[in-house]
N, C-alpha and C positions, 0 to 999 in steps of 0.2 A: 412823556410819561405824566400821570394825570396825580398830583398829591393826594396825600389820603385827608380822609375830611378832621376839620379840626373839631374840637369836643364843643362848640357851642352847635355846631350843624345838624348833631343829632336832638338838638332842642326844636320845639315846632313853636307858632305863633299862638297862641290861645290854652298850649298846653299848660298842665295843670303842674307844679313841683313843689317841693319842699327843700330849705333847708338844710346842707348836709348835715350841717352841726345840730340843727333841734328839727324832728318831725314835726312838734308842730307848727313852725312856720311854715302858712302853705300861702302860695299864691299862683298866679297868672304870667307866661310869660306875653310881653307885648311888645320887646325886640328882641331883634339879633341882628349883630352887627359891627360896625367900628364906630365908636365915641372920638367924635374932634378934641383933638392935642393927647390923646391916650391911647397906648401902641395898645394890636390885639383886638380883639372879637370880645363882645362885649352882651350880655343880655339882662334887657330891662326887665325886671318884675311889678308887679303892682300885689304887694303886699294882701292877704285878705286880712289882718289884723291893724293893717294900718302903719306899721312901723318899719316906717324907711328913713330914706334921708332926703326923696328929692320929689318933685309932681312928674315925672316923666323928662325935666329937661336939664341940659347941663350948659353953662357960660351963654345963655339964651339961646341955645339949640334947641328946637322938641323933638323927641326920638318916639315919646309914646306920650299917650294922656291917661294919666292916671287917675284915681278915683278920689283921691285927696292932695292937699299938698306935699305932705310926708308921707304916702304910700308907698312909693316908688323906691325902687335900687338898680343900680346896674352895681353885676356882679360875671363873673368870670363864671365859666360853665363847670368848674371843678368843684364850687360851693355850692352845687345845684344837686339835687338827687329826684330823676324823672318820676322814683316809685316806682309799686308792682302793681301787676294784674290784679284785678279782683279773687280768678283763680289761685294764682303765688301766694296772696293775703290770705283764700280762708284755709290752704291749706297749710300755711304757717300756722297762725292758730290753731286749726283745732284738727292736723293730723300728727298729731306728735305721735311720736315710740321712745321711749326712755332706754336706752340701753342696761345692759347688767352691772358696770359699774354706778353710771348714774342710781338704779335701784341700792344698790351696796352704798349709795348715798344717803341716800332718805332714814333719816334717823333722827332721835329727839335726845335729851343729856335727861338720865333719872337723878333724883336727888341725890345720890351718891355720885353724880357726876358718869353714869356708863354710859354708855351707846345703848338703847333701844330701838332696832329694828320697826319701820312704820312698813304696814302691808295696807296698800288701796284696794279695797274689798269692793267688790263691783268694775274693777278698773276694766277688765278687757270689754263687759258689754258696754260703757261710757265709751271705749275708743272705738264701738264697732259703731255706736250709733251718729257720732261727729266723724265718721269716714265717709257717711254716706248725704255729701253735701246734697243731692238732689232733694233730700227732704225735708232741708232746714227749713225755718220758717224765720228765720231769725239771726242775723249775727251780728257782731261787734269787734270791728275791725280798725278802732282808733289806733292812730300812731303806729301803724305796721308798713308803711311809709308808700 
């Protein structure tokens, strides 16, 4: 019987990831694998910001070569996040639908401290016209991961 794949496997060579804890750390992976004297699968990144801890190599081993001396990290595949499609992204963005409670949210405090009711005036043509991604011309998709 054949084990089921471990979670660095589903990482490729060249692939692109971030950071689970901040989007914007993004980089390159450039291993996958076992690190000598360190149990477990292991994947190298190479930072694009620059801020690792290592050049790709560990107790003069090289696994990868990195683009600086502290670019690099090996990190376990659970602190990794592969990201979405560009699809998944722009329709995070820009295909929302607010539900009824969410609207029975939307409200500002009048100087006597009440609730005031905010209504988006235009809202359904704005959601008809960011539904219809083949027409963008334009999007902004930072840190949507």
């Amino acid at each position: 019987m054949q084990s089921p794949p471990s979670e660095a496997e589903s990482f490729t060579l060249g692939q692109r990831v971030h950071s689970a804890n901040d989007p914007r750390r993004i980089g390159t992976v450039k291993y996958i694998g076992p690190v000598e004297d360190y149990s477990g699968m292991w994947i190298g990144v190479d930072w694009d910001n620059g801020q690792g801890k290592h050049d790709g190599s560990i107790n003069r081993v090289r696994y990868f070569t990195a683009k600086s001396e502290t670019s690099g990290s090996f990190v376990r595949a659970h602190t990794l996040s592969p990201g979405i499609s560009l699809l998944q992204a722009l329709y995070l963005r820009y295909k929302t639908e607010s539900t009824k409670e969410e609207e029975d949210e939307m409200y500002v405090l009048s100087a006597s401290n009440k609730r005031v009711s905010v209504h988006l005036l235009g809202k359904d043509t704005i959601q008809e016209k960011v539904s219809r991604f083949e027409e963008f011309t334009g999007a902004s998709l930072s840190y949507l991961g």
